[in-house]
Every structure is written in C-alpha cells, then in structure tokens.
VODONU-274369 format. One line per field, with one value per residue (C-alpha): residue number from 1; residue in three letters; y, z, x. Coordinates in Angstrom, 1 decimal, decimal comma, padded with zeros to 4 digits. Last residue first. Example, Ala and Ser with C-alpha at 12.3 -4.5 7.8 and 13.67 -1.06 7.14 Angstrom:
BEGIN
i = 2:1
aa = SER:ALA
yy = -001,1:-004,5
zz = 007,1:007,8
xx = 013,7:012,3
***
This chain:
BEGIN
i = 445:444:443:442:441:440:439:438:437:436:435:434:433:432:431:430:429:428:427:426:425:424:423:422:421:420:419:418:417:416:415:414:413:412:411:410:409:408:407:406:405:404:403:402:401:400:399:398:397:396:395:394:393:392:391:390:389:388:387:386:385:384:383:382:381:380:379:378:377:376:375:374:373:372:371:370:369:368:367:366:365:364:363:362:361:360:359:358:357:356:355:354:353:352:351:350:349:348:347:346:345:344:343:342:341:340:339:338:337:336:335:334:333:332:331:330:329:328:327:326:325:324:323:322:321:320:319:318:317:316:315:314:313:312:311:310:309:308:307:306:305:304:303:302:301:300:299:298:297:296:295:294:293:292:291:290:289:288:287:286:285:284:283:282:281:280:279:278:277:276:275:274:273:272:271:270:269:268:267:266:265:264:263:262:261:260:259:258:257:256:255:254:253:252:251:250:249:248:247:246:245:244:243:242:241:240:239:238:237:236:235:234:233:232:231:230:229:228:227:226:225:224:223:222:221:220:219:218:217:216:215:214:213:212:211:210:209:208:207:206:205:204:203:202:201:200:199:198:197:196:195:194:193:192:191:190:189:188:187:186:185:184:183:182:181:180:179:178:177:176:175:174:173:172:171:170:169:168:167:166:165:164:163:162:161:160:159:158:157:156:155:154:153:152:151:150:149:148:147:146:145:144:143:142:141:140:139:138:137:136:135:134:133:132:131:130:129:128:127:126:125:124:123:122:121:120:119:118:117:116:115:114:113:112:111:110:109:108:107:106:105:104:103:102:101:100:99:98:97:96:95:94:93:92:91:90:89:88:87:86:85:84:83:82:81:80:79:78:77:76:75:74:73:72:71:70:69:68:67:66:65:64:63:62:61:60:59:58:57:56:55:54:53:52:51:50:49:48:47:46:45:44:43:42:41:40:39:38:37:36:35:34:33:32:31:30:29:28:27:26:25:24:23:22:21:20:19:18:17:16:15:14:13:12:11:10:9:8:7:6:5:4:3:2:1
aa = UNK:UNK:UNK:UNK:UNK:UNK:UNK:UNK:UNK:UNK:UNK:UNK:UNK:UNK:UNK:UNK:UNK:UNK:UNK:UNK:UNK:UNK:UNK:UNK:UNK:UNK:UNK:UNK:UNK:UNK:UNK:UNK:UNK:UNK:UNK:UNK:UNK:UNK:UNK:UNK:UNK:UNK:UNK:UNK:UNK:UNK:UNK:UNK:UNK:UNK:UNK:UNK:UNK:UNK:UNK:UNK:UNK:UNK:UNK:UNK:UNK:UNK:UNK:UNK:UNK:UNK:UNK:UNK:UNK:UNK:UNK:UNK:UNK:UNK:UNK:UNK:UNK:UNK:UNK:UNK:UNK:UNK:UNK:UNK:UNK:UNK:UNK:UNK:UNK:UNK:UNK:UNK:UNK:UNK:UNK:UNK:UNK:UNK:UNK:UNK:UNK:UNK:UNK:UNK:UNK:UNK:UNK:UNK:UNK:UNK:UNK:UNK:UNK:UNK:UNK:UNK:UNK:UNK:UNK:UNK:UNK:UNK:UNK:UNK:UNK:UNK:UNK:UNK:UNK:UNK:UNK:UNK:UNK:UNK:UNK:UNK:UNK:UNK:UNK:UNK:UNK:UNK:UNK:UNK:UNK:UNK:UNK:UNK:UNK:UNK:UNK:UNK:UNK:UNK:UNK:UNK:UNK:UNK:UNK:UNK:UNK:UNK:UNK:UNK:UNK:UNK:UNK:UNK:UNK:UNK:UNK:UNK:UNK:UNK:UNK:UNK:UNK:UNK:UNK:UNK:UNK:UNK:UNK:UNK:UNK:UNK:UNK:UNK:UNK:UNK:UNK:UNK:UNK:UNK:UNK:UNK:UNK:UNK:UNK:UNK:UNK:UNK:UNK:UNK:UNK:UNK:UNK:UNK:UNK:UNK:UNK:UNK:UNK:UNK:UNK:UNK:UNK:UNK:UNK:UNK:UNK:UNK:UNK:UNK:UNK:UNK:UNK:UNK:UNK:UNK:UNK:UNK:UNK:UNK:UNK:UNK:UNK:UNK:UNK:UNK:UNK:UNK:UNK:UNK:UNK:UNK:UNK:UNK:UNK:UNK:UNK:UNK:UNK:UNK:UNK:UNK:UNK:UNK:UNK:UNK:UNK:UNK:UNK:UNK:UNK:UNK:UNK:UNK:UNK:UNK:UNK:UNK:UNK:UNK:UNK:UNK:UNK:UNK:UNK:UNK:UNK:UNK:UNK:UNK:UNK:UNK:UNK:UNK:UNK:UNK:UNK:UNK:UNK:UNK:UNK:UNK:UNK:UNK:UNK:UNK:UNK:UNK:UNK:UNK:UNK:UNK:UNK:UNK:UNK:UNK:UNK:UNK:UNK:UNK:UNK:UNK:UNK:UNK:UNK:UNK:UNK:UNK:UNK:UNK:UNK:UNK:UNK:UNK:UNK:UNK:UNK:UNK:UNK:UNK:UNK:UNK:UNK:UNK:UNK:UNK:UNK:UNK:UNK:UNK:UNK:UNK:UNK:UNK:UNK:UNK:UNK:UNK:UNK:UNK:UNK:UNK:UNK:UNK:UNK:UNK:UNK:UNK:UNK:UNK:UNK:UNK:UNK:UNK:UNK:UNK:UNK:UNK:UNK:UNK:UNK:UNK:UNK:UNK:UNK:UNK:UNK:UNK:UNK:UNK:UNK:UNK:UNK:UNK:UNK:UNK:UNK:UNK:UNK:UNK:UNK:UNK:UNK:UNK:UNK:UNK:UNK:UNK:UNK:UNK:UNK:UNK:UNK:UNK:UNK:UNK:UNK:UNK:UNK:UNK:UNK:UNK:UNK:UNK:UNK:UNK:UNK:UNK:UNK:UNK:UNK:UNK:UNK:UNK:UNK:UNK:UNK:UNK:UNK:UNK:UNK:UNK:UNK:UNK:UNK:UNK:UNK:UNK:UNK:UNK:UNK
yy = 000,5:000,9:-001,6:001,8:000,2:-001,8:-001,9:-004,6:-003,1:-005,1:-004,3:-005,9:-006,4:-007,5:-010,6:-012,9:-011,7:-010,6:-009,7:-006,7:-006,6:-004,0:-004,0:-001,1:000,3:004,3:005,8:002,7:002,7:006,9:006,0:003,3:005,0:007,9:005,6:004,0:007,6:008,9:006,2:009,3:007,4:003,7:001,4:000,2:-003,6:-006,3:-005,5:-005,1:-006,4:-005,5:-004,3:-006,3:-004,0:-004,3:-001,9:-003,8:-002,6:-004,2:-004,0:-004,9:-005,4:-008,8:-009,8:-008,3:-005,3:-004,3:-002,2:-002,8:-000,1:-002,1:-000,5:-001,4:-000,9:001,1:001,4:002,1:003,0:000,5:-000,5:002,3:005,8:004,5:001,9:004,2:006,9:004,3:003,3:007,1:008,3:005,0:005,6:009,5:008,9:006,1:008,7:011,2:008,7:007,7:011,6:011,3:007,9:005,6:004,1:001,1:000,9:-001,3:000,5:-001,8:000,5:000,8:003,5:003,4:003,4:006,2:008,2:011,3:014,3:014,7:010,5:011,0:014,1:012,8:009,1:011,5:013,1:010,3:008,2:010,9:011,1:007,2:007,4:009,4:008,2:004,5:006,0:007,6:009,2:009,4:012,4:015,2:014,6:017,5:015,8:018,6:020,3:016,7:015,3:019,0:018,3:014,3:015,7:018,5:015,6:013,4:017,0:017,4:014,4:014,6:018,0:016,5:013,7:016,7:018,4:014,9:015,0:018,2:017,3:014,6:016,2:019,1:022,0:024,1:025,8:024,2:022,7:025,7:026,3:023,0:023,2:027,4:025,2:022,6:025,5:026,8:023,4:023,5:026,7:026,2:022,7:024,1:027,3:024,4:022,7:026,0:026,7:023,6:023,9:027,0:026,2:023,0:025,5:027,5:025,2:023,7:026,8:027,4:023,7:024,9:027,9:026,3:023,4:026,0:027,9:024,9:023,3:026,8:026,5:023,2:024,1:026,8:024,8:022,0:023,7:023,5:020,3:018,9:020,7:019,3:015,7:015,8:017,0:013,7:010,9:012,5:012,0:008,5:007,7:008,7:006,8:003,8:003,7:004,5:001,6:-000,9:-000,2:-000,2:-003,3:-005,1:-003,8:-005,0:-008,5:-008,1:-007,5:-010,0:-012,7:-011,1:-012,1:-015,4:-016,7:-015,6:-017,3:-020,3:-020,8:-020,5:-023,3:-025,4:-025,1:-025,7:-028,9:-029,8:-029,4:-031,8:-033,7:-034,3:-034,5:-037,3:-039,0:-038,9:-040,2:-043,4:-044,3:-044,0:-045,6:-048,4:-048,1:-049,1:-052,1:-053,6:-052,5:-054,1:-057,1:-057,6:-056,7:-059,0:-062,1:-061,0:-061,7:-064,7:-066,3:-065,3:-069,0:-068,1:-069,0:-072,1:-072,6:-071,4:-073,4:-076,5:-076,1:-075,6:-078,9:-078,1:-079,1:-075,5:-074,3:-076,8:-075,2:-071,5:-071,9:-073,8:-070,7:-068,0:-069,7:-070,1:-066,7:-065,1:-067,5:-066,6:-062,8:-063,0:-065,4:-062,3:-059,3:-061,7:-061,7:-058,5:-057,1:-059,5:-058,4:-055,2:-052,1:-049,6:-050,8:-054,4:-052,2:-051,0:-054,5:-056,3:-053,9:-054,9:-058,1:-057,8:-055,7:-058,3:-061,2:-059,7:-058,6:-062,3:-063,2:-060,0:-061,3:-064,9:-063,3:-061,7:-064,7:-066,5:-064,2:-065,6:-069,0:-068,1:-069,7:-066,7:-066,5:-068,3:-066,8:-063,6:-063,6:-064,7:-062,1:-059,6:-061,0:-060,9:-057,3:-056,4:-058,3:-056,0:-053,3:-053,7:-054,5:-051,6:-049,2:-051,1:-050,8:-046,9:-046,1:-047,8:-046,0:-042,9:-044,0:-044,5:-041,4:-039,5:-040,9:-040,0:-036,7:-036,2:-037,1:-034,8:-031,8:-032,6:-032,3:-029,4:-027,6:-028,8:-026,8:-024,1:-023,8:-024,1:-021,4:-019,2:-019,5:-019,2:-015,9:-014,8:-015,7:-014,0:-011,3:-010,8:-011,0:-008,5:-006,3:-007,1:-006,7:-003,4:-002,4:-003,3:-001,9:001,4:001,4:001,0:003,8:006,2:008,0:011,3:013,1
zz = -000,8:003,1:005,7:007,7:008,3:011,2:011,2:010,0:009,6:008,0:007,5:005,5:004,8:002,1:000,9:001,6:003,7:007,2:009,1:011,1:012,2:013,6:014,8:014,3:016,9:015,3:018,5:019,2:015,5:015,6:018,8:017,7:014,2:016,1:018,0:015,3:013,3:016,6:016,7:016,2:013,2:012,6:015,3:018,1:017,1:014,8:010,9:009,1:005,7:002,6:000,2:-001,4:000,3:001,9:003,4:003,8:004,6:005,9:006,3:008,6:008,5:009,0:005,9:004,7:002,4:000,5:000,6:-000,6:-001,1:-002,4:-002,6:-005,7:-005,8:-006,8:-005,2:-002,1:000,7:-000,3:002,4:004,5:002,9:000,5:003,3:006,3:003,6:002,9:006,3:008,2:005,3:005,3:009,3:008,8:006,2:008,3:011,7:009,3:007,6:011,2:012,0:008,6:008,9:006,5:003,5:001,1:-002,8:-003,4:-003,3:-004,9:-005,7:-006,5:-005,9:-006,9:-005,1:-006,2:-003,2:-004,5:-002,6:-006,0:-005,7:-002,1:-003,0:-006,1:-004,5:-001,9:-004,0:-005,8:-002,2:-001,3:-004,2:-004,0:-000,4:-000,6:-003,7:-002,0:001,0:000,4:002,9:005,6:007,3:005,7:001,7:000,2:-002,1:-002,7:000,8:002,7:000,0:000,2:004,4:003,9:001,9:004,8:007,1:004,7:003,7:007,2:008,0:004,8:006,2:009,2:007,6:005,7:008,9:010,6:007,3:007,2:010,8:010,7:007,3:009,3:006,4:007,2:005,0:003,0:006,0:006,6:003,0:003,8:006,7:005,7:002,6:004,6:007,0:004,0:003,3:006,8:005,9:002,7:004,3:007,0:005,1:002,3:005,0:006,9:003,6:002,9:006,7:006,0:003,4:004,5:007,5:005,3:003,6:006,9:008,0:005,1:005,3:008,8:007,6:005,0:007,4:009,8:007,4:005,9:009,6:010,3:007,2:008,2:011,6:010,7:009,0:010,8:013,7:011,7:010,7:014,0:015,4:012,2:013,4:017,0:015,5:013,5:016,1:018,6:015,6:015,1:018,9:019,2:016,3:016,9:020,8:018,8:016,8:019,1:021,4:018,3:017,6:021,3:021,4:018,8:019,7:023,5:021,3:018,8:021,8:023,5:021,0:019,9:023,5:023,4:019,9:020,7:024,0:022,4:019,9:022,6:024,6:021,0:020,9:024,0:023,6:020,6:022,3:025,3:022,5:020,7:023,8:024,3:021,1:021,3:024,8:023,4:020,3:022,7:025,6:022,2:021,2:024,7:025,4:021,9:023,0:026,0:024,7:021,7:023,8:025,9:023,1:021,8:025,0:024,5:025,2:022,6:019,7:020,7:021,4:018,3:016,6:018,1:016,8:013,8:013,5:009,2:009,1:007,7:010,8:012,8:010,9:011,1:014,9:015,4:013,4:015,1:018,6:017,1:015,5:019,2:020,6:018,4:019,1:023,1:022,8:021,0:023,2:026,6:025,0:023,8:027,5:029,0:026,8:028,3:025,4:024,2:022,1:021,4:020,7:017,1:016,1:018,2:016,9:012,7:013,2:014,7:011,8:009,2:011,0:011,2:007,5:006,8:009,2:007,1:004,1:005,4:006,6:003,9:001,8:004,2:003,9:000,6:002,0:002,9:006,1:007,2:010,8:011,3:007,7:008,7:012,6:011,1:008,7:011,4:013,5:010,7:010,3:013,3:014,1:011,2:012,5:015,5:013,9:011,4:014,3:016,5:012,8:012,5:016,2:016,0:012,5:013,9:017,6:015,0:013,0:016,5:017,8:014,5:014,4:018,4:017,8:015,2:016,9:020,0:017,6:016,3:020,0:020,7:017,4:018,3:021,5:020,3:017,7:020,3:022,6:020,2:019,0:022,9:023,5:020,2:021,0:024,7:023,6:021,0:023,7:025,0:022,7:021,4:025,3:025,3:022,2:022,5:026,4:024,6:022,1:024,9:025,2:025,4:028,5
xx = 025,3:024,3:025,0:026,6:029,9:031,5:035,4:038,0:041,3:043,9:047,9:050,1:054,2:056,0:057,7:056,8:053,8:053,6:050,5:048,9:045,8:043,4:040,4:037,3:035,1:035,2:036,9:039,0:040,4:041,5:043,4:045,4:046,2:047,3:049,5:051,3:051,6:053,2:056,0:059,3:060,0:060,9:060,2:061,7:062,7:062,4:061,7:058,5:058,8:061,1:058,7:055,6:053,1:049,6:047,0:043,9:040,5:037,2:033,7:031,2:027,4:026,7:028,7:031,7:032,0:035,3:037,8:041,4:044,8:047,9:051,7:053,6:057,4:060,1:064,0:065,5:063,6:061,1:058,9:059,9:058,4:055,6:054,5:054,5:052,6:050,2:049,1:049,4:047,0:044,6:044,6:043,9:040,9:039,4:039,1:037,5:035,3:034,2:033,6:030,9:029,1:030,4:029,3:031,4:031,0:033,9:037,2:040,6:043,4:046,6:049,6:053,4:056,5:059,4:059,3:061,4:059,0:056,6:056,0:054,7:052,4:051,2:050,2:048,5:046,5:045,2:045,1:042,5:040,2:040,3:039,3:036,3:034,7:035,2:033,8:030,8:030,4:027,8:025,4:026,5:024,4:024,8:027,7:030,2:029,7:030,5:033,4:035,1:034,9:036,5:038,8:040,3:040,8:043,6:044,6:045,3:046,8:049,0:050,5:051,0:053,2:055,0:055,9:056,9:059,2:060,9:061,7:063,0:065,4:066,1:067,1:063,5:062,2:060,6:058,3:057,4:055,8:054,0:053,1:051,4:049,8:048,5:046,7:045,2:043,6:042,5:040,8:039,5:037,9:036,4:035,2:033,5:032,4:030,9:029,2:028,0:026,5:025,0:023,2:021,5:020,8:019,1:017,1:016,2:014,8:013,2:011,4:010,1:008,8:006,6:005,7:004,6:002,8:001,6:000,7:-001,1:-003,3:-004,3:-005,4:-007,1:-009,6:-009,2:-010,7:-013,7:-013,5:-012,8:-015,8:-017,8:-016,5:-017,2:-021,0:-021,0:-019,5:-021,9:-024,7:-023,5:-023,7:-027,2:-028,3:-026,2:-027,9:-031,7:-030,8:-029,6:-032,6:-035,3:-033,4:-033,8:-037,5:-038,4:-037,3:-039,0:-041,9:-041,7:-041,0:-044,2:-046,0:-044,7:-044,9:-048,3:-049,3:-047,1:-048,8:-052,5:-051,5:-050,4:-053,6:-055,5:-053,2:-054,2:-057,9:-057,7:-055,5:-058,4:-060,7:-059,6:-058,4:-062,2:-063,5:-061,2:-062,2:-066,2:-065,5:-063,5:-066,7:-068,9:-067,0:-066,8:-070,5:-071,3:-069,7:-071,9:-074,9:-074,4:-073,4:-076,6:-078,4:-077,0:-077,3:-081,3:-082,6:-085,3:-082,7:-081,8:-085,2:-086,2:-083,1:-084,3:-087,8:-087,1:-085,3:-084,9:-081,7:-080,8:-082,8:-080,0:-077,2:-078,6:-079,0:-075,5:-073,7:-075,3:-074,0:-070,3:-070,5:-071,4:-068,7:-065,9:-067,2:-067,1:-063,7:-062,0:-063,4:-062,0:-058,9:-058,2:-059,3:-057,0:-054,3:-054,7:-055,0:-053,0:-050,1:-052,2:-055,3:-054,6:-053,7:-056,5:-059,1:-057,7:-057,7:-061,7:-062,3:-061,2:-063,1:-065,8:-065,9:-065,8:-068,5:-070,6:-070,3:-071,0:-074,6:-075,1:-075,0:-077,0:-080,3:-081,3:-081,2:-085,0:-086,1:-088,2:-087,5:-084,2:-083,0:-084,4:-083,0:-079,5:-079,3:-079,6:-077,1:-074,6:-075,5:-075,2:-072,0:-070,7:-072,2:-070,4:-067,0:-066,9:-067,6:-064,5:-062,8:-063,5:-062,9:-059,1:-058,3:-059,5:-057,1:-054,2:-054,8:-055,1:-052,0:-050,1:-051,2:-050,9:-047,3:-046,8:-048,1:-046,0:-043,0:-044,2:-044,9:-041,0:-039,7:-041,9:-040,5:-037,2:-037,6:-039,6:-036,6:-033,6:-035,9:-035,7:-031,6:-031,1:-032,6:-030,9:-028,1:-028,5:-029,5:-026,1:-023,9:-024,7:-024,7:-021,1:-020,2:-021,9:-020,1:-016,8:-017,3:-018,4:-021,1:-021,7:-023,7
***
C-alpha cells in the first residue's frame, strides 16, 4: 500500500523523537555519572590525604616512642634529636587529622584523639627530663608504670580504626563507581541500539517513499509523452481558432462600419432632398450619430485591439469630421481640442462618441446662430480611476425655457450616460455655456 506524504512526516517525526529523547538520556546520564565521578575524586583525595597523615601520625608517635626507650635505656643524647623530629612531625600530622576530620568526624572523637597525644608527649617528656636529671630510677618507674603504653594502644586503635574507616569508603566508592561505570556501558548500549534503530527506520520510510515518489514520476513521464504532444496540437489549434476569429471580427468591424457608413450616405442623400428645414436637420443629426457610431467600428478593425479604445485617437478623429461636416452646412464656429491619453471599453466608447456628437453639434448650431465662435472639447484623467470631459462654449448661454429642437439629443444623452455610469453637469459661464461628464475609465494609459 503507498504512503502518504503526511504519514512520512509524521512517522519521520516521531522516530526522531524518540532519538533524541534516548541520546538526551544517555547525555544526562552521563552528565550525572560525571558529576558523581568528581565527587568521589575529591572524597577519595581527601580520605588519601586523611589515611596518609593518621599513618604519618603513628609512626611518628613511633618513632618518638622509640627514641625515648634508647635515651631512657642507653642514656645517649643521641637519641633526643629524633625524638624532637619526630614531636614536631606530631604535631604536623595531628593538624593535619583534625582538618580532614572536622567535616567527617565528632568533635568528641577529635577531642579525646588530641588530649591522648598531648598526654603521651607529656608522659615521654617527664621520663626523658628526669633520665636527663639523672633520677634513673624515677624514670624506670615512670617508665615501668606502663601509662605510656596503654596511651600508645589506645591511640593507635584511634589512628588505626581512621586508616581502617578511610580504606573502606575507599572501597565502597570504588565499587560504586565500577557500578556506575557498568550503568553507562548498558545504558549506552541499548541507547545506540534504540538510536539505530530510529535512522535505519527513517531511512528505510525515505527509501520506500522516494521510490513511490520515482515510479509515480516515470508513469507521469510517460503519459507526458503524449500528453505534451496533445497540448501542442491543442494549443496549435486553439491559436488558429483565435486567429480566425481575430479575423473575422475585423472583418465584421470593418462590414459594420461600411455599412453604417453607407447608411449615412442614404441620410444624407435624403436629407437633400427634402425642402423641410426641421427636418433636414434631425436627418443630419442622425447622420452625425451614425458616423459618431460608425468611428468607433474603423477605430476597433484598424487597431486589433476590440476590447477598449483609445479614446483621445477616437475622439479627435471624430470631432475632425465633424468640425467638416458643421462648417460644410454654414455653421461658421470653430473646433478645439484638449484629449489626454484616456481608454475605454468598447460599447462605453460608443455611448461617449454620441454624447460628444449631440454636445458639440448643440453648441455649433445654438451657441452662435449668428456669427463665429470657438467651441472647446477636454479629456483628461482624474484620480481613482475616473475621467472627465467638458463641452464648453463662449456663445450666448443656455436660455430659460423648453428647449431648442424637438429634445431628443437631451434625452439620448441621458440614456447613453446611465448605461456607461457617468454624471453629468451642466454650468454657465460668462459668457457661454458648459457641459461636464465625469465617467469611470479603464485606469489604463
């Protein structure tokens, strides 16, 4: 059965897991075995150092007690310099007992070690003093009396159960230390092997899941291989089609606009003749509407592009004809114009094309009815994505009232702003009259 990408993960995670949570445990239990280590290190320096000067004690006392029987015996000073040797080297060793003791030891036991010594000294002392006096006697008896002796027996049973003490915790850490030692080993072991184990999981799980990963990539591969020649065939055919319908719909633009310009021509050649001046001119305003439509289809098929127009292209095309058309039927205004580079989506261009028609032919016709003037054409972009364009005239201004004409441009300017969202405003000047249409654009430049 395959596995899946999410259980490899998982189980990944996991047995590494578990590593890390058996090499954290053999660290930590190496870490604690070391620290044991080096307090039995330091213990068993200080209970060496303790065994050595108990050692160094007793054979000092030894050897004081030593000199002391040949001096007593022989009465040769020669014995007394060993004998203060070895009450100086008492006195070292003893220091040194009570210092390794005092962590360890009672103070009684300190105490009662100390007065046994001062009083062995104190009792080898008097003997050499009175055979130094030459009261032999004396110091025989003194001597005989065996206080001494038992003095020495019963610090060398203090000295002796402290070697003795001293060896024994030696051993017991010893022992524990090889115990600890054994523990590491073990814990060691089977830490390696449960740590083997864990990668020789995780590799045998990445093994098994690269080699689904390969074959599902050799069956990919090989369907691939048909695959990709059925995309290009596809694609090929795909990017005909297109061709052909990039074709096509020049074509039917260029039909569309043949034919509506045909259609102007048939207006037009009614319109002469008729003798009706109103109705010579609502013949000619249609005419203009469908010229004003007609560009916008030339503009599409010339371009290639039929998605948006360009409208400052568009429009100035446009007004060019139309100045020609207005100025050929007596009108005796003249034309400007002010186009930034403005885009438009094509059936908004149409809507635009008729307002800017209905706009400047209203202004050419009654603005000055009876002499010259200037009529002004504007685009430009606004921010957040609108636009905006201004129809303005320094003729004699909109006048109270019905208005002029049968009132069919105003309301197909109405309609044509509500399809494509736009505003309109109209405003006096002084003179003249304007017109504004604010409208959203593509963003486009």
């Amino acid at each position: 059965m395959p596995i899946s990408p999410r259980f490899v993960v998982n189980f990944t995670v996991l047995l590494l897991s578990v590593g890390f949570l058996v090499l954290f445990g053999i660290i930590g239990m190496t870490v604690w075995l070391g620290e044991r280590a080096q307090i039995y290190f330091d213990e068993a320096s200080s209970l060496r150092d303790l065994r050595i000067a108990a050692v160094e004690l007793r054979s000092a006392l030894q050897s004081a007690e030593s000199s002391e029987r040949g001096f007593l015996i022989g009465g040769n000073e020669i014995y007394l310099a060993p004998y203060d040797s070895a009450k100086a080297h008492i006195d070292d060793s003893l220091a040194r007992v009570q210092q390794l003791l005092a962590v360890s030891a009672r103070d009684a036991l300190l105490t009662r070690l100390s007065n046994i010594i001062s009083d062995k000294i104190t009792e080898m002392d008097r003997t050499i003093a009175l055979r130094t006096e030459f009261k032999e006697n004396e110091a025989l008896t003194e001597f005989s009396s065996n206080r001494g002796k038992a003095l020495m027996d019963e610090a060398n049973v203090f000295l002796s159960s402290i070697v003795r003490n001293a060896d024994e915790r030696l051993t017991a850490g010893i022992a524990e230390q090889r115990r600890n030692a054994l523990w590491l080993r073990l814990l060691s072991t089977l830490g390696g092997l449960v740590i083997v184990t864990v990668v020789g999981g995780v590799i045998f799980t990445l093994f098994r899941y690269t080699g689904e990963i390969s074959r599902a990539r050799d069956e990919v591969r090989s369907v691939n291989l048909t695959l990709e020649q059925r995309v290009n065939d596809r694609t090929t055919a795909l990017m005909r089609a297109r061709d052909r319908a990039e074709i096509l719909l020049s074509e039917v633009n260029h039909r569309v606009a043949n034919s509506l310009a045909l259609v102007a021509s048939l207006v037009h050649l009614q319109s002469n003749c008729l003798n009706d001046r109103a109705a010579k001119e609502v013949l000619n305003a249609t005419e203009a509407r469908i010229h004003a439509v007609a560009s916008v289809h030339k503009r599409l098929y010339a371009s290639g592009n039929t998605s948006v127009v360009d409208l400052d292209e568009y429009l100035s095309s446009l007004l060019q004809n139309m100045e020609a058309a207005l100025r050929s039927e007596g009108h005796g205004a003249s034309l400007r114009y002010e186009l930034e580079p403005v885009k438009l989506k094509t059936d908004s261009s149409v809507n635009l094309g008729v307002i800017v028609t209905e706009w400047v032919t209203n202004a050419f016709k009654y603005a000055y009815p009876t002499g010259s003037g200037e009529v002004r054409v504007k685009l430009k972009r606004l921010a957040d994505g609108q636009s905006e364009l201004v129809v303005e005239d320094d003729g004699i201004g909109r006048t109270a009232g019905p208005a002029k004409g049968s009132g069919l441009g105003t309301r197909i300017v109405s309609a044509m702003a509500r399809t494509i969202g736009a505003e309109i405003d109209y405003f006096s000047r002084n003179p003249g009259t304007g017109a504004r249409l604010s409208f959203p654009s593509t963003g486009e430049s």
